[in-house]
Structure formats: C-alpha cells, structure tokens
NULUMSE-676892 format. One record per residue: residue in one letter; x negated, y, z negated of N, C-alpha, C, O in turn. Coordinates in pm, whole numbers, plus 32768, in hexadecimal, padded with zeros to 4 digits. Layout:
% NULUMSE-676892
AXYZXYZXYZXYZ ...
//
This chain:
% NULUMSE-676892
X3AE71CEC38B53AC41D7938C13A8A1DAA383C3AA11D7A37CD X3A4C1DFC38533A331E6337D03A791EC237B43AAA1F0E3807 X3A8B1ECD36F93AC81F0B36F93AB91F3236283A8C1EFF35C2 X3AFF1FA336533ADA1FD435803B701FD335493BDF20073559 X3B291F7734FD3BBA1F4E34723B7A1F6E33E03B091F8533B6 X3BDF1F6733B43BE51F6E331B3C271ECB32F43C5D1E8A334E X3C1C1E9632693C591E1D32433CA71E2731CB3D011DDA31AB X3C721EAA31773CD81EBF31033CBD1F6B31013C631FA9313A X3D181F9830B93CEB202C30C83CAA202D30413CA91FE32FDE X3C6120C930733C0320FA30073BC9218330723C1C21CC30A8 X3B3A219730853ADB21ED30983AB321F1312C3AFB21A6316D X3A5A222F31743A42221331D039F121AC31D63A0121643239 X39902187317F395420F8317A39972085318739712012319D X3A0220B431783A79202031BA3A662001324A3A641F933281 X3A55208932843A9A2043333139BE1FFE333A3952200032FF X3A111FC933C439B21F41341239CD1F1E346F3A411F00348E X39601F1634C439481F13356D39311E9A358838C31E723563 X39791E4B35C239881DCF35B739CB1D94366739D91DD736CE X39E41D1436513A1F1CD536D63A931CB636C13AA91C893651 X3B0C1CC237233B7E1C6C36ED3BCA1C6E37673BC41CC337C1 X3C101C0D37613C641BC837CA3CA31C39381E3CDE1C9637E7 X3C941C2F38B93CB81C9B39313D631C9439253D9A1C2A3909 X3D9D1CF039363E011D0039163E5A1CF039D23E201D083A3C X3EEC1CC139C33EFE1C9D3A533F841CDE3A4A3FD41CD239EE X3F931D313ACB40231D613AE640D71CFE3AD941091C9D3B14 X40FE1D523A78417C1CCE3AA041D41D073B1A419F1D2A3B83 X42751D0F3B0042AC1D4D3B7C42A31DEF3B4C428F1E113AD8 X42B61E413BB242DF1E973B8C425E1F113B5E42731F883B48 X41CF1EC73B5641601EFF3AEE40FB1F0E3B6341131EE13BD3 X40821F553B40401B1F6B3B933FBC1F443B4B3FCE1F4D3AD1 X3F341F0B3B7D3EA31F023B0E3E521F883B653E3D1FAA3BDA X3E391FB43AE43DFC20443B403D53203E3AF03D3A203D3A77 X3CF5203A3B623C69204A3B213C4D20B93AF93C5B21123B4D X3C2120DF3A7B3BF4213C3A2C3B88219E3A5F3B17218D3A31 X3B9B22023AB83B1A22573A873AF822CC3A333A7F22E43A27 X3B49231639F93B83234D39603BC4235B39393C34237A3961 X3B97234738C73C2A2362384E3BFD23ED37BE3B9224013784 X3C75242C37B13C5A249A37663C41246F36C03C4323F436BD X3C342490366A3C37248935D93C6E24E735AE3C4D255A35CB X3D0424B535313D33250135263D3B251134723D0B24AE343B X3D64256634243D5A252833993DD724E733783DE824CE3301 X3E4724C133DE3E97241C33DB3E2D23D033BB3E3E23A0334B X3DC723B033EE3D64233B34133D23230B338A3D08229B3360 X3D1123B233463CD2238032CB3D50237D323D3D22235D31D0 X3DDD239C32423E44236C31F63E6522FB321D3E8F22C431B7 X3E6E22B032753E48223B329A3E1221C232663E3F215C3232 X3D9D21F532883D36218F32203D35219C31883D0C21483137 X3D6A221431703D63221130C43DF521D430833E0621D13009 X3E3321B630BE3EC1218530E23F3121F330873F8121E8302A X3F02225730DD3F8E22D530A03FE822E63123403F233C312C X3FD222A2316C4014231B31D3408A22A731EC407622353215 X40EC22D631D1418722AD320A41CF2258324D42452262326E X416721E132674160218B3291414920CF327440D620A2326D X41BF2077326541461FED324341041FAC32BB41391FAB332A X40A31F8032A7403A1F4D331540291EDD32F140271EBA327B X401E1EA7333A3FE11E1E334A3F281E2C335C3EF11E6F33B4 X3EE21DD732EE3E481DC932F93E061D4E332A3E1D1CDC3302 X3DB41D7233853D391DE233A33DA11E4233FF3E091E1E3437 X3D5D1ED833FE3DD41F3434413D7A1F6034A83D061F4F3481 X3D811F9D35313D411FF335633D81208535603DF720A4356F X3D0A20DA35483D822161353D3D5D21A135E03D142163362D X3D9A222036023D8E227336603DF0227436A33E1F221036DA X3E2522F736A93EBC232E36DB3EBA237A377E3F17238737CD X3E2423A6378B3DFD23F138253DB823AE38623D4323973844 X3E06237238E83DAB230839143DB2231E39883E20230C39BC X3D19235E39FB3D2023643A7C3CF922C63AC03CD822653A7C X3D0422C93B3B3CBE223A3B593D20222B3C163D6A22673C64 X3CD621AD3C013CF121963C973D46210D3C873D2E20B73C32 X3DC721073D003E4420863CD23DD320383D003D9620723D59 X3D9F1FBF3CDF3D7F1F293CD93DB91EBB3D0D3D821E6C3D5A X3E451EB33CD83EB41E513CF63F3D1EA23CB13F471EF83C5A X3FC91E393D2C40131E703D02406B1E133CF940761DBA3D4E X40C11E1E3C7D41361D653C6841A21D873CC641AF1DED3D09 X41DF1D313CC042881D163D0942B71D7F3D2242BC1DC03CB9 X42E61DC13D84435C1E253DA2431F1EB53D6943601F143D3D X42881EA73D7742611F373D80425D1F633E4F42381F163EA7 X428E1FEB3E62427C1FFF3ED3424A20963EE6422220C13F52 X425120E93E614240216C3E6941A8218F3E73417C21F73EA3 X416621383E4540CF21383E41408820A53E7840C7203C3E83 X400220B53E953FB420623EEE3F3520653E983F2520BD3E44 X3ED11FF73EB13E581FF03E913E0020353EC83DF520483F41 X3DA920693E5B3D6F21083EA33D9921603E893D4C21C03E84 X3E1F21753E6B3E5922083E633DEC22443DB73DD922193D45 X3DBB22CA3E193D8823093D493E18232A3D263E7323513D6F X3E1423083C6B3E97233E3C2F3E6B237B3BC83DF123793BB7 X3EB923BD3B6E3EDF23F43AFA3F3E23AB3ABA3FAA23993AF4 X3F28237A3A433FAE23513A073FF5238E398A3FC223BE3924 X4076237F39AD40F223C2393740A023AB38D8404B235738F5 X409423E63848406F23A837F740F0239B375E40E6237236EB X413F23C4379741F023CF376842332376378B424623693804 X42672325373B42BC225C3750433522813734433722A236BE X4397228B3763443D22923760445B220537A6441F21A837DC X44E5223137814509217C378D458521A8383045C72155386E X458221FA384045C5224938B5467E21FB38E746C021E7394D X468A21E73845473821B9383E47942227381F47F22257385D X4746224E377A47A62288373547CF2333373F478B238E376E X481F2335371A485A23D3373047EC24543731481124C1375D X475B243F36FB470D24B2370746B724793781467A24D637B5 X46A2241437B6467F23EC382246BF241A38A04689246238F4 X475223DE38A7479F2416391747BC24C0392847F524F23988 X4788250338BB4799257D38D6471625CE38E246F6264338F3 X46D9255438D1463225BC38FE45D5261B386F458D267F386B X460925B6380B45CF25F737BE45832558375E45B7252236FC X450A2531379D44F524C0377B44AA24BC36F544A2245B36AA X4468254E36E1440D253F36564457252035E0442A25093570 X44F625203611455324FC357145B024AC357F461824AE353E X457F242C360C457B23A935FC45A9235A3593455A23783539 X45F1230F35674618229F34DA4593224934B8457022353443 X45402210353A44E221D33535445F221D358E442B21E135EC X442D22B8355C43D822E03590434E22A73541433C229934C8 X430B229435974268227D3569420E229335B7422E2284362D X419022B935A0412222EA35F040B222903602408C223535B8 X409322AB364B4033222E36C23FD7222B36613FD822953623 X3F5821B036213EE6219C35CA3F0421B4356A3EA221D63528 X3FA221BA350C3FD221D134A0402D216B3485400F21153432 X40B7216634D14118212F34EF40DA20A335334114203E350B X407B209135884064202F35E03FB9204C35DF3F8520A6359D X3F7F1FFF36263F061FCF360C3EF0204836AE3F3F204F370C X3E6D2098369E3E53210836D13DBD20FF37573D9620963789 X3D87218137733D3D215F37AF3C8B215337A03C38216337F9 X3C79213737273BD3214037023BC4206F37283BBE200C36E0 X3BC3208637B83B9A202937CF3B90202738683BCF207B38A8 X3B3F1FC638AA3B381FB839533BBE1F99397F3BD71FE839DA X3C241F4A396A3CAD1F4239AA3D0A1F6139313CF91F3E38BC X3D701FAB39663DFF1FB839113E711F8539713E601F7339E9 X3EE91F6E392D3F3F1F6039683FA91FD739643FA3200E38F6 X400F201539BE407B202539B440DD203C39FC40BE201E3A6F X4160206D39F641CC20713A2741A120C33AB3415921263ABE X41DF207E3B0E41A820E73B85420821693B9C41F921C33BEF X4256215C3B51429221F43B7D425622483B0E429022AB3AE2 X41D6221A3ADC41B022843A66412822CD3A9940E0231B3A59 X411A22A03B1640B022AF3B8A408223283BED408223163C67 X405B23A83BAF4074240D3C0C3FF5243E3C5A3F8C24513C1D X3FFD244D3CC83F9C24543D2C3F3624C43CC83F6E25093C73 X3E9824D03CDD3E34252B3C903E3725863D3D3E2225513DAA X3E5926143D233E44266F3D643DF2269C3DC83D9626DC3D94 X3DEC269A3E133D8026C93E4A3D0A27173E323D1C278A3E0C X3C9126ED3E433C2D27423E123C2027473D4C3BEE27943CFA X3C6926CE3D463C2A26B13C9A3C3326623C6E3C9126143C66 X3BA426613C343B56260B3BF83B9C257C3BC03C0825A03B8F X3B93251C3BB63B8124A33B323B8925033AF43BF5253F3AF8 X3B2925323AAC3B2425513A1A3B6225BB39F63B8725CA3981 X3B7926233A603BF626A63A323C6A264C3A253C9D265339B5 X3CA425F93A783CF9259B3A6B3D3C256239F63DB0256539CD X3CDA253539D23CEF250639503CCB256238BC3CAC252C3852 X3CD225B538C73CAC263038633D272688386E3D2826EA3823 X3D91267638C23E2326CB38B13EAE267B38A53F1326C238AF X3EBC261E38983F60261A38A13F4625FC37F13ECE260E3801 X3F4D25E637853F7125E337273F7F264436C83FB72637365B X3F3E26BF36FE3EFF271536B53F2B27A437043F27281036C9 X3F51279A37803F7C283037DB4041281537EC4090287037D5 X40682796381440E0277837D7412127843727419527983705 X40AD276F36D440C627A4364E40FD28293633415B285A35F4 X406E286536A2407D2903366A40FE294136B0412829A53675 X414D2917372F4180295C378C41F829343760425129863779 X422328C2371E42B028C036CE42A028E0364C42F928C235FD X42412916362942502996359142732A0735AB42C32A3F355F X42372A57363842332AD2364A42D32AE5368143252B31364E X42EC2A8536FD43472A9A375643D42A54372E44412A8E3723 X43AC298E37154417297D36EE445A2989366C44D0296B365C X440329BA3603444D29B8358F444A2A49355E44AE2A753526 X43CE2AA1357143CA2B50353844312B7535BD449B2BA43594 X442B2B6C3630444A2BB8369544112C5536C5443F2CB53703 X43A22C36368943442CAE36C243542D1A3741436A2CE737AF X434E2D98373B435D2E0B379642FF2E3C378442C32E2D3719 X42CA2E9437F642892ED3384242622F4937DF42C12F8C37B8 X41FF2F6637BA41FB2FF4375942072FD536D4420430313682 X42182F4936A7422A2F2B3618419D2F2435DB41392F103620 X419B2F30358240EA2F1E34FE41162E76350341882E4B3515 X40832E1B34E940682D8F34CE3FE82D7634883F752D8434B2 X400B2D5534273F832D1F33D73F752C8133DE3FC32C2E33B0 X3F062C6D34203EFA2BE934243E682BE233D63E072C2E33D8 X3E8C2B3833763E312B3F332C3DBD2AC7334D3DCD2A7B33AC X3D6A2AC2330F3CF62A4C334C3D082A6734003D362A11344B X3CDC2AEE342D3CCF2ACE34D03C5A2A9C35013C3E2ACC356F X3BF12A3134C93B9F29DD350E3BA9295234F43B48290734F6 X3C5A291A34D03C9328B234BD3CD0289535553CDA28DD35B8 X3CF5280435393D3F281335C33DAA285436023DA42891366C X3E43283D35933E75288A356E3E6A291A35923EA2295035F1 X3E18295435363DEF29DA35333DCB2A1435B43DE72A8A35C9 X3D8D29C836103D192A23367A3D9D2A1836EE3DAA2A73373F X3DF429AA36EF3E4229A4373A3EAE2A1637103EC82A5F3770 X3EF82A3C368E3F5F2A7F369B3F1F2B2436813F6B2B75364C X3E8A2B5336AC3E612BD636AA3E9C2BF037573ECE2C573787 X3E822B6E37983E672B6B381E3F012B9638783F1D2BE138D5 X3F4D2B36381F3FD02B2E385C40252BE3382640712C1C3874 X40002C243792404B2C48375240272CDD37E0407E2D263810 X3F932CE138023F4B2D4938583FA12D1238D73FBE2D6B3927 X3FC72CA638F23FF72CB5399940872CDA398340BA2CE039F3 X40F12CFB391341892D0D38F0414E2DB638F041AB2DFE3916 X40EA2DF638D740F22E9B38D5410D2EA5384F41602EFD3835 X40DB2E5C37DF40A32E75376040422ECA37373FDF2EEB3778 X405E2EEC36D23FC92F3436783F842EE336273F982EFE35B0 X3F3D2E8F36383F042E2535E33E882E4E35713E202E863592 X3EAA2E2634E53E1E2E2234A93DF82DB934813E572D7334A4 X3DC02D8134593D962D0134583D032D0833F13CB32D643405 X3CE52C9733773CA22C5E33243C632C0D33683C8B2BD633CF X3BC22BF633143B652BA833253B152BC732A43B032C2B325F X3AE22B1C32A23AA02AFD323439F32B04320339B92AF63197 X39CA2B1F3288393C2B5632B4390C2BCC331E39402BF73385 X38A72BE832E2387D2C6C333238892C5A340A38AE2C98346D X38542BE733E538352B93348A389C2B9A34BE38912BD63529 X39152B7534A5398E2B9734D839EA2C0534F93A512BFF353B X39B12C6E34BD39EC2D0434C539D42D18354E3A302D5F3577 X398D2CFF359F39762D13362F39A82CBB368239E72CE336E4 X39962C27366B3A092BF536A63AAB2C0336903B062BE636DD X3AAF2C2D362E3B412C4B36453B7A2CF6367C3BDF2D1236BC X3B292D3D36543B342DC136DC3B4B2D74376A3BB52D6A37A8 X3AEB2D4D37823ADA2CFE380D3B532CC638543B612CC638CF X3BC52C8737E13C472C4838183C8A2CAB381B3CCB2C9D3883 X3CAD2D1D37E33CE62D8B380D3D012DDB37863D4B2E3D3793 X3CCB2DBF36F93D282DE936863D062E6C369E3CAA2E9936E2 X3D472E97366D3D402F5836573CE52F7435D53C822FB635F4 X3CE82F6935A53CBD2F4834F83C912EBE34D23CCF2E623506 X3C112E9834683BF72E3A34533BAE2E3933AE3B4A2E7A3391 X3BED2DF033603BFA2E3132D43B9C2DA432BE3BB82D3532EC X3B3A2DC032783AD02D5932293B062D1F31A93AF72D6E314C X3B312CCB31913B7B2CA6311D3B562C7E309B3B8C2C7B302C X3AE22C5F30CC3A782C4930503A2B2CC72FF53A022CD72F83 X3A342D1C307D39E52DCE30633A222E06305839D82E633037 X3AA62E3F30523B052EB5305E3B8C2E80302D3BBD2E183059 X3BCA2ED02FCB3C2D2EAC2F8E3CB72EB830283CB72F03308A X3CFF2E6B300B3D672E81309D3DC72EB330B43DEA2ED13126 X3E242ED030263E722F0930233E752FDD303C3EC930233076 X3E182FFA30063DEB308330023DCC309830A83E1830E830DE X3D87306D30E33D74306631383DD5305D31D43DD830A43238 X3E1B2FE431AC3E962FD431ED3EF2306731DF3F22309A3244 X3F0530A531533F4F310331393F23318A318A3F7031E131B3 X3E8E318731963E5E31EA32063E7C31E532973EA6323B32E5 X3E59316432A53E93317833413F02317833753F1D317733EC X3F54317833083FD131443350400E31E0330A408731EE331E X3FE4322932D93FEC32B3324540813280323E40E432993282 X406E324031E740D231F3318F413131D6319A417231C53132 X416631C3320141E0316C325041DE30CD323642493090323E X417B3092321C41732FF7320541542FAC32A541452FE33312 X41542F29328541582EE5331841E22EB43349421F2E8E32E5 X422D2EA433B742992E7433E5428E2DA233F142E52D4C33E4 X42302D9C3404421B2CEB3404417F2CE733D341172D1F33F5 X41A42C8C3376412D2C3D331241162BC5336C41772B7E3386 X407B2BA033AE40982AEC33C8402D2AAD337D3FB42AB03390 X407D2A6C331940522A51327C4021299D32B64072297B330D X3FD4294B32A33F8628B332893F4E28AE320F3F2A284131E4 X3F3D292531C33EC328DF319E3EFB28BD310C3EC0285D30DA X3F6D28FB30B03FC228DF303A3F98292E2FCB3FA829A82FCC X3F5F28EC2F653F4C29232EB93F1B29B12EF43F592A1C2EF1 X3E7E29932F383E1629F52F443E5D2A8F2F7A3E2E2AFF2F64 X3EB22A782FAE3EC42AEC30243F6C2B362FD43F9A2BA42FB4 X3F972AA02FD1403D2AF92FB540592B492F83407D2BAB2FC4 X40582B502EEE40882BFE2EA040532C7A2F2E40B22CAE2F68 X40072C902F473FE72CEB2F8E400D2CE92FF7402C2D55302B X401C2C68304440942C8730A0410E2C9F30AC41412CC53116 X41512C89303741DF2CB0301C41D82D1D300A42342D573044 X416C2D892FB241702E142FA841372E51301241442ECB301A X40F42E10307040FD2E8630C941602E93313241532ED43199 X41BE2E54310F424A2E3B31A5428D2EB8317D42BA2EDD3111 X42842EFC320F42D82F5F321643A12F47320B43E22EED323F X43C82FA131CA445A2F8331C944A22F74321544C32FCD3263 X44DB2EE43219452A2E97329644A12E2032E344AE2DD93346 X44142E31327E43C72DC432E843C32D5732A443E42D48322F X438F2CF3330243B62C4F3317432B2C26331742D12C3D3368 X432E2BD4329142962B92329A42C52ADA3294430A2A983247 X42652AB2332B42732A32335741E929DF330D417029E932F8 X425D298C32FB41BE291B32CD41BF287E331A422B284C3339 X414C283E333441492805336240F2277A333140F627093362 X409327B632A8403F2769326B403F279E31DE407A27FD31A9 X3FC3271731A03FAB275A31173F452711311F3F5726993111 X3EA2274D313E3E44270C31353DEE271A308C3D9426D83058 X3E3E2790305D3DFF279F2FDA3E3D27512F6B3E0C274C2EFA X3EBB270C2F943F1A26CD2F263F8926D62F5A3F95270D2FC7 X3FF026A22F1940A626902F0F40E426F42EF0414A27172F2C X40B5272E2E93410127812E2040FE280D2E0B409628362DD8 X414B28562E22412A28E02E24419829202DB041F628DC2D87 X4185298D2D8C41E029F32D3742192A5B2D8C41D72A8D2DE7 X42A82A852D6D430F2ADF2DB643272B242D8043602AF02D20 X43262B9F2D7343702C172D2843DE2C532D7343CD2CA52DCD X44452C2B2D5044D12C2D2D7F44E12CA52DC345082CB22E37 X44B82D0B2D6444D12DA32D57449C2DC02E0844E52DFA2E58 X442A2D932E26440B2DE22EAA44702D8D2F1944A12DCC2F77 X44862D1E2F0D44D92CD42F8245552D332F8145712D7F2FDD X45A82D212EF6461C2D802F0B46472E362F3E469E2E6E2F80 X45BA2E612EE445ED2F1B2F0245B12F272F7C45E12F852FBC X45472EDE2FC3450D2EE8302D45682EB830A745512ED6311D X45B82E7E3085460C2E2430DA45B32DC6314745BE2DD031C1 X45422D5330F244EB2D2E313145242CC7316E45992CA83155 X44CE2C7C31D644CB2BCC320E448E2B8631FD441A2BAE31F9 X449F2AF431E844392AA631A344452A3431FF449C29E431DD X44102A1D3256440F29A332C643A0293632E24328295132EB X43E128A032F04379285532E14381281F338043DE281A33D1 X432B28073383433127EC344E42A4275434224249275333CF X42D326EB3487427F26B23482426B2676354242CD2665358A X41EB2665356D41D8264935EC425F26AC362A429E270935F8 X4268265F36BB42EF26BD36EA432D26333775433A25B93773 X433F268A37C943A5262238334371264938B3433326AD38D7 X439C25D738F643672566395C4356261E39D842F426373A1E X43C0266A39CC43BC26C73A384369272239EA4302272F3A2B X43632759399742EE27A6399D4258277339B041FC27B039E7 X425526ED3970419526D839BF418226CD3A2D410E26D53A57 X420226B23A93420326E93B1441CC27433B2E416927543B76 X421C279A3AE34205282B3B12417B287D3B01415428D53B4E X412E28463A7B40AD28743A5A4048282A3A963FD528563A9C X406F27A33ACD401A27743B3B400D27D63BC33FAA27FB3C02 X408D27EE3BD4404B28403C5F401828BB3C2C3FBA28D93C74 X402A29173BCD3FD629843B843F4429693B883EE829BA3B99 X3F4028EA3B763EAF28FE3B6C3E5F28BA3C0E3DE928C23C30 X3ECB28803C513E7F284C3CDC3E7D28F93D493E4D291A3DB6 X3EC029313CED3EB929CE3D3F3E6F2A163D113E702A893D3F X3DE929E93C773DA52A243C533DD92A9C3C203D9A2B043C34 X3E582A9B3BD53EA92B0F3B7C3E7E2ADF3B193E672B473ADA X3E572A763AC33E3A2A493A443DB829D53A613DB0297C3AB5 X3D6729FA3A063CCC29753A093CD6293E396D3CDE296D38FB X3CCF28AE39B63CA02862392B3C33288138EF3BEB28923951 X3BD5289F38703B6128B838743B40282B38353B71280037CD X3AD127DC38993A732770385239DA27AB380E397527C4384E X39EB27B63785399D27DB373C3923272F374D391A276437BC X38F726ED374D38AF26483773391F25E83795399525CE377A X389825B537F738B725323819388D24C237E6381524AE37FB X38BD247C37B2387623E737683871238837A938A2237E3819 X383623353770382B22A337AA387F22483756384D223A36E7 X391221EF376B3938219A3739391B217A36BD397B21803670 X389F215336873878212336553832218235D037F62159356D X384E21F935F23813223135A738B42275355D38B322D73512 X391E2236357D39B6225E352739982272349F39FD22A7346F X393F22643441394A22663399391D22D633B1396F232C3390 X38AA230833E63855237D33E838B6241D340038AE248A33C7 X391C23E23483394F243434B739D0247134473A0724E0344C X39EA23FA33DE3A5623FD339A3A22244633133A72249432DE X39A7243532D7392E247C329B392B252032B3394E25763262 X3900252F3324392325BE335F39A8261B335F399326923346 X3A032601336F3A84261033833A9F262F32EC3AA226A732D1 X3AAE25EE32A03A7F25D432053A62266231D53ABA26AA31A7 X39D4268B31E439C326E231E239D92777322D399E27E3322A X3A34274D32653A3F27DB32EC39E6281C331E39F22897331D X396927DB3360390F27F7338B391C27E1340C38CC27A93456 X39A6281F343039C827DF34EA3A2C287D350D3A7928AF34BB X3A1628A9357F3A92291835AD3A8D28E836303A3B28E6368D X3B3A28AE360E3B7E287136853B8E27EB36733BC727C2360D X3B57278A36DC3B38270A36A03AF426D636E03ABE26F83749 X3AEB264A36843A7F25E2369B3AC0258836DC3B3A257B36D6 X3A542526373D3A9024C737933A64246B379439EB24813794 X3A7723FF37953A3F235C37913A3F2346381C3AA0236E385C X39D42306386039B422A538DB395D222538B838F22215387E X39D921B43908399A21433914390D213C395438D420D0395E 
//
C-alpha cells in the first residue's frame, strides 16, 4: 500500500510517500480502507518528536480516520466488510479503574491513534474493532474524518471538565483551529455567549458564521479592552485556552471571578507565567483536559449526524501531498481543517 512516513524526526521534509507492507487483521482487529483522514497538530509534534509519546521508526501519523471495513480478524462480529466507519481515535486499555468507570481519557495506558500507534495517512490502517463507529448518515468521508479528535477535544473542555451553563461568557481562542471552530460550535449549542479570536481578517466571517457573538481580530485589536467592553467588565466565566505563552496572561485576566480557564494545548510553547494574585482573590480555575471519553464522542457523533454541530473541511488533499498540508497548518492558513485522501 501507499502510504506517508517519516524515518527520523525533524521538519516536514521528513515525511515520504512511499510503499510498504499491507497490514493484516489479527483477532479481535479490523483493516479498514482509508478514504480520509484529518490532520491534526498531534501529527506535526509527532514528527518533530515532542509529543508524549515513544514510537517506533518509520511512523505513520493520523488520528481521524474515515474508511470502509476491508477485512475483519478472529472473533470480530460487531462489524462486517463494507460497513463505512469512523474510528476512536482515543486507545484505553479498557481494564483499569478509569476504564471501568467510563472515564477512559485518564486511562494508565491512554494513547492516541497516529501518535501512540501507527495512524491513518495511508490506504489501509488497522484497528481494534470496537474502536469502529458507524459515519452517520448523510456525512461525508471527509466531514468524518475532520471531527472526532478535535469536537471530542472541545466538548470535554467545555462540558467535561469547565461544566459549562447556559448564559455563561466563553472566549475561545484561535476559532479557525480545529479545536477552536469546534468549541465556538458546541459552547453556541450549551446557550453560551461566545467570543471568539482569529488571526486573520478572512476569518472574522467565518467565525460569525459558526455562531460567535463577537469576533475579536487578534492581530488588529488589543483583546483585553475589548473583552472588558463587551462583557462591561464582568470578565469571561470559561477561557478555552490551546494556544499557551501567546494567549495566557490575558486569559487569566480576563476570567471573571469564580471562572475556569481549560486548557487543552500549547501550540505556542510549554511554558507560561502565573500571577498567583489573580488565581487566589479571584477565586479562579485552572484546568487541564486532554481528548475526553469513549461516551461523549458518542454523543457528539450523533450532534453532528443531527446536523446540531458541522465539521468545517477547510481542503481536501491528496495523500501525497501530506508535507504541503503539514506546511499549511504550520502556518494557520486553514479554518477548520484539512484532510488527506488516498
């Protein structure tokens, strides 16, 4: 099959479109043919070898993988060849005590699909067939694969870890990230007041479009002053913070007293500075949420097969064009996301 690897990390000039041995169901597994897979910036910590993970090289990355079952090993019976799927892109080991209670993102041995294990930027993947969830009716391959890593992100920031209500302020930042476009979407279907950042003019309209109330240019308009207007100076009740260095101080000062700013990334860096003073007299929250569990992407799967929430596919690529796509992304020259097809 074809398929894009990397052999040592470094740049996007690493990965390579290449041939390599078809991969075969053991018991228990499905081979599911590829017809998209999302890109996520896992994909590119990955290849630069930061992201949280040891791998074994050459790696394939990709964590959103639509496709059709192919074959199925030993003592699969829940699925058939042919069936279109969606797959988990969340690996629990479904033994231990956060497993049996349904809370798999904090797993002993959690890892994520094209991170943890070899992914889907390729014509066949393999995996677990109970990680196999039917693609909705009436959507796409490629919406398919453009939501579970990234609308499950956002929906256990808002829900399972802020616990978001109806009438609360939300600043979500980078909303033409994946991340981002997903938790404007979700924060608008809880009966939020959403405002929401963007890093280009082009995007100020797509992100009205998902529902924000407000849409603050971040590059053009200072945010805090601003924020302080619309909200006339109450602060925000939930911060949903990815992006780290760039954003934080200002998201900690604009949390209204008693609000909870969730994070979920740090695409700008590791490292941020705390000034004690606002966590304490504010009586703030400081929450780290990462992916979420097996029942809520349930649940935002059918959200979106009921057309309550849309993936947005900003391009479609061709396989082969993965460095380019990883190039782009790079630069945030994408609202929503990008998709790889074999």
């Amino acid at each position: 099959m074809k398929a894009v690897i990397f052999r040592q990390h470094g740049g996007p000039d690493m990965l390579e479109y290449v041939d390599v041995p078809d991969p075969h169901p053991g018991a228990g597994q499905i081979l599911v043919r590829v017809k998209a897979c999302g890109i996520n910036y896992l994909d590119l910590w990955t290849r630069q070898g930061i992201a949280a993970y040891t791998i074994t090289l050459p790696h394939i990355s990709g964590a959103d993988v639509a496709g059709i079952v192919e074959q199925v090993g030993p003592g699969v019976t829940r699925v058939r060849p042919g069936d279109q799927v969606v797959l988990e892109p969340g690996l629990s080991c479904g033994l231990c005590d956060w497993c049996r209670t349904g809370v798999e993102s904090r797993c002993v041995a959690y890892g994520i699909r094209g991170a943890a294990t070899d992914g889907g930027y390729a014509e066949l993947t393999l995996a677990d067939a109970d990680h196999a969830m039917p693609i909705p009716t009436g959507v796409s391959f490629e919406e398919a694969a453009a939501f579970p890593l990234v609308f499950l992100t956002a929906w256990h920031m808002l829900i399972g870890r802020a616990r978001l209500q109806a009438g609360e302020t939300v600043l979500v930042h980078a909303a033409g990230s994946g991340v981002g476009h997903a938790a404007v979407q979700i924060a608008k279907h809880l009966g939020a007041c959403v405002y929401a950042t963007v890093g280009a003019d082009w995007k100020v309209p797509k992100a009205k479009a998902l529902g924000a109330d407000a849409v603050i240019h971040a590059q053009q308009e200072p945010l805090e002053p601003r924020i302080k207007t619309l909200t006339h100076g109450r602060g925000i009740d939930v911060v949903v913070e990815h992006v780290g260095p760039q954003t934080w101080e200002s998201s900690v000062r604009l949390l209204a007293k008693g609000g909870r700013l969730v994070t979920c990334g740090a695409t700008t860096g590791p490292s941020v500075p705390l000034d004690l003073r606002y966590v304490f007299s504010r009586q703030l929250t400081i929450l780290g949420s990462m992916m979420g569990n097996r029942a809520e992407l349930r649940t935002v799967r059918e959200l979106i097969g009921a057309r309550k929430l849309r993936p947005i596919v900003d391009t479609v690529l061709p396989l082969q064009e993965a460095r380019a796509a990883q190039e782009r992304l790079l630069r945030r020259d994408v609202f929503g996301k990008l998709v790889l097809v074999p």
